[in-house]
C-alpha positions in Angstrom: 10.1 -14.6 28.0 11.0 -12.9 24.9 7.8 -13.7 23.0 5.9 -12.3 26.3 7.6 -8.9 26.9 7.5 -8.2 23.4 3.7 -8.8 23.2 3.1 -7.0 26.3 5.5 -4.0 24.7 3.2 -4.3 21.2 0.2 -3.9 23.4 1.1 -1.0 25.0 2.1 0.7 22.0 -1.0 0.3 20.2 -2.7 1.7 22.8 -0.8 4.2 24.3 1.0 5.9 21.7 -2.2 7.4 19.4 -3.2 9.0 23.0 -1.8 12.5 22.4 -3.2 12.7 18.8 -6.9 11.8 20.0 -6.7 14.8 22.9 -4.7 17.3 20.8 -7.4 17.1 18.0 -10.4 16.1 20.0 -11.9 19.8 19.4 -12.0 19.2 15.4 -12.9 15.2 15.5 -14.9 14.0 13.0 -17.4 10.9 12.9 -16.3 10.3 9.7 -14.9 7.1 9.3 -13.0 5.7 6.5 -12.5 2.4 5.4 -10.3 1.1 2.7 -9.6 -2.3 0.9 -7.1 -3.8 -1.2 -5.9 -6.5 -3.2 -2.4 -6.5 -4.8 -1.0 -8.8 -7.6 2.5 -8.8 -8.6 1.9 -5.9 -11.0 -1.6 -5.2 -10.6 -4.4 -4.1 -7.9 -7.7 -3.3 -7.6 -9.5 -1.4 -4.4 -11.9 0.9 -3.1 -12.6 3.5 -0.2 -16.0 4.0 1.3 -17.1 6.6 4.3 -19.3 6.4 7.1 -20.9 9.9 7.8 -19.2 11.1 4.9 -20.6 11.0 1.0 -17.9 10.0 -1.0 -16.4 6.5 -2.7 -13.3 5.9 -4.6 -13.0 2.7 -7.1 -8.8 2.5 -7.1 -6.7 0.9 -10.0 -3.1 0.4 -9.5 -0.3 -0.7 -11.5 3.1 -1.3 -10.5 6.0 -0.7 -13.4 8.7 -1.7 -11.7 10.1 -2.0 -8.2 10.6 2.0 -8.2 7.6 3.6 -10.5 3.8 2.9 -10.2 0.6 4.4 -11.3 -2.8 4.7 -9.9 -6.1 5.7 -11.2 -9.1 6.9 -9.1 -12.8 7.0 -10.0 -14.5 9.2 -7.8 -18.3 9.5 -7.0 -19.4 12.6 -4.5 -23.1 12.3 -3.9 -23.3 16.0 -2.2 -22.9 17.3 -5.3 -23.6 14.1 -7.6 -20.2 15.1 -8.8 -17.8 12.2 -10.7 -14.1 13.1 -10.5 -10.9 10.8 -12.2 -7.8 11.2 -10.4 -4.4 9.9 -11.9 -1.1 9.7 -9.9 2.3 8.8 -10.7 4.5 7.9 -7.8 8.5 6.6 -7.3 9.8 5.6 -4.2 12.8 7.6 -3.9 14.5 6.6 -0.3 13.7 3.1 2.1 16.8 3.3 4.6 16.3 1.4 8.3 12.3 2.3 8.2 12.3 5.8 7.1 11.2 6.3 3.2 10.5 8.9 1.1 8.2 9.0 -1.9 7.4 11.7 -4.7 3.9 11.9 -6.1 2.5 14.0 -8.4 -1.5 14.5 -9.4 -3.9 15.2 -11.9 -7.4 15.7 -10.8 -10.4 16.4 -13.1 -13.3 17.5 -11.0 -16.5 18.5 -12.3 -17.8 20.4 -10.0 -14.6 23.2 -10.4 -11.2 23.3 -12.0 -9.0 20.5 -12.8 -6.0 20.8 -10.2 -2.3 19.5 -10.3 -1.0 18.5 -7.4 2.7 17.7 -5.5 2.2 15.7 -2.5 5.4 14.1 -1.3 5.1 11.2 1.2 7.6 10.9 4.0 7.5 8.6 7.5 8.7 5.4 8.9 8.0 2.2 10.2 8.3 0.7 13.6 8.1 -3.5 13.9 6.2 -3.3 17.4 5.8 -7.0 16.9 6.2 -10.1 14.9 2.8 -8.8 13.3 2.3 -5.9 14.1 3.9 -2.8 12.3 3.2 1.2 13.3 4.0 4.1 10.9 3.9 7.5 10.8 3.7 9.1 7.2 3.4 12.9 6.6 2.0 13.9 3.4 2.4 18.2 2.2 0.0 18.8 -0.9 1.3 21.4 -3.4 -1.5 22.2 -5.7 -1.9 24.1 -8.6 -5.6 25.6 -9.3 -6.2 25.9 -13.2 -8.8 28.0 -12.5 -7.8 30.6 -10.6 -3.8 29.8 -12.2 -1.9 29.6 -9.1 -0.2 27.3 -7.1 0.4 27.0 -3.2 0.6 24.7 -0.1 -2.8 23.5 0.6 -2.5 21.5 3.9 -0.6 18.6 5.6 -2.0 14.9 6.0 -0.4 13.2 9.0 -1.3 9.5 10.1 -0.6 7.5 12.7 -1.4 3.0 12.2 -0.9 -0.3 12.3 -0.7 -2.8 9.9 -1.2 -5.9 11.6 -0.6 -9.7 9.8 -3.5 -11.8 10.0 -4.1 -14.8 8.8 -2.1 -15.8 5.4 -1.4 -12.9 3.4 -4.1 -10.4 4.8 -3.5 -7.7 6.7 -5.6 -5.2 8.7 -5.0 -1.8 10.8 -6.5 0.7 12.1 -5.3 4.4 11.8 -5.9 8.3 12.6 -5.7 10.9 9.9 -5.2 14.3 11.0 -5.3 17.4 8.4 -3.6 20.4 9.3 -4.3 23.7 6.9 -1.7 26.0 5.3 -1.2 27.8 8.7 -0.2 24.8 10.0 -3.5 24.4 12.9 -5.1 21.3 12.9 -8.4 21.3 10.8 -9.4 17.8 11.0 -9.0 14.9 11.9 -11.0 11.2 12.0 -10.7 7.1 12.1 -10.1 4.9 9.5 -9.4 1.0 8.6 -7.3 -0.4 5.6 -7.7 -4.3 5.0 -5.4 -5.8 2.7 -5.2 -8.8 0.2 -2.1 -9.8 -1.4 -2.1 -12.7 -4.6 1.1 -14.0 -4.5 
C-alpha cells in the first residue's frame, strides 16, 4: 500500500508540478532543446552538451579536489559565429542541510567573438525524494558578470530549473528539466526543455 500511494504521489508530481512554469512562460518558449551527458569517476568526469534548434556544443572536463572544491573546464564551439570559447570554473559547496544547498561559483570566460568576462553565479535550491527513484529539484542560479571590455560589472539574469533525476538501471540516471532565464529586470526572457543522462564509475 505504501509502495502504491507513493508511486501514484511520484506520478502526480512529475506531471503536475512543472504545469505553472510551461503556461507562465509559454509566450517566450523556445524549441530549443538541450541535452546533456555525463560520466563521473571518483575524481574525474568527462561530458558534453549538444542543442536541437540551437548551434552550440560544449565538451565538459571536471575534476573533483575534494569532497568541498571542484573544477570544470569547458570547450566551446558556436557555429553562428564559428566562434571557440574556453570556460573555467571553480566551485565549493558551501551549505547541504535537509535538501536545501548552496554553492559558490565563480567564472572565467574567454570568448572570441568579444571580451573575456568574469563571472559570479551562485547556485541555490533543493531537493525533493518524490520516490524511491525519482528525485525533483529546484535550483536558482544569479549571474554576476564583469565585462572586460566595457570594465563594469552587474547582474545579468537569473537561471531557474525545475527536474528530475530519475535512477535507472545500475548507476545511470536520467531526467528531464525546464530552464527558464529571467533578465536583469527580473521578466522572464526564455525559457526551453532539456535532458541530463548520467554515468557514474564506481
Amino acid at each position: 500500500m505504501n509502495a502504491l500511494k507513493k508511486g501514484l504521489t511520484s506520478t502526480i508530481f512529475i506531471f503536475v508540478a512543472p504545469m505553472p512554469f510551461f503556461t507562465a512562460f509559454a509566450q517566450s518558449w523556445s524549441n530549443r532543446v538541450q541535452n546533456n551527458f555525463t560520466v563521473e569517476g571518483k575524481h574525474w568526469g568527462i561530458g558534453c552538451r549538444f542543442y536541437m534548434n540551437y548551434n552550440t556544443s560544449h565538451l565538459i572536463i571536471r575534476y573533483k579536489i575534494n569532497s568541498v572544491w571542484s573544477s570544470q573546464y569547458r570547450y566551446v564551439t558556436k557555429e553562428s559565429s564559428d566562434a571557440i570559447e574556453h570556460w573555467f570554473r571553480l566551485q565549493h559547496k558551501e551549505i547541504n542541510f535537509k535538501g536545501f544547498f548552496w554553492n559558490t561559483r565563480i567564472e572565467y570566460r574567454i570568448k572570441e567573438s568579444k571580451g573575456d568576462v568574469f563571472r559570479i553565479r551562485p547556485q541555490t535550491g533543493f531537493k525533493y525524494n518524490a520516490s524511491e527513484k525519482v528525485i525533483a529539484y529546484y535550483i536558482a542560479e544569479p549571474h554576476l558578470e564583469y565585462d572586460f571590455d566595457s570594465r563594469k560589472g552587474y547582474f545579468k539574469f537569473m537561471q531557474h530549473f525545475i527536474g528530475f533525476d530519475i535512477k535507472l538501471k545500475g548507476n545511470v540516471s536520467f531526467g528531464p528539466f525546464i530552464e527558464i532565464d529571467t533578465n536583469d529586470k527580473w521578466k522572464r526572457e526564455l525559457g526551453f526543455l532539456g535532458t541530463q543522462l548520467t554515468v557514474k564509475i564506481k
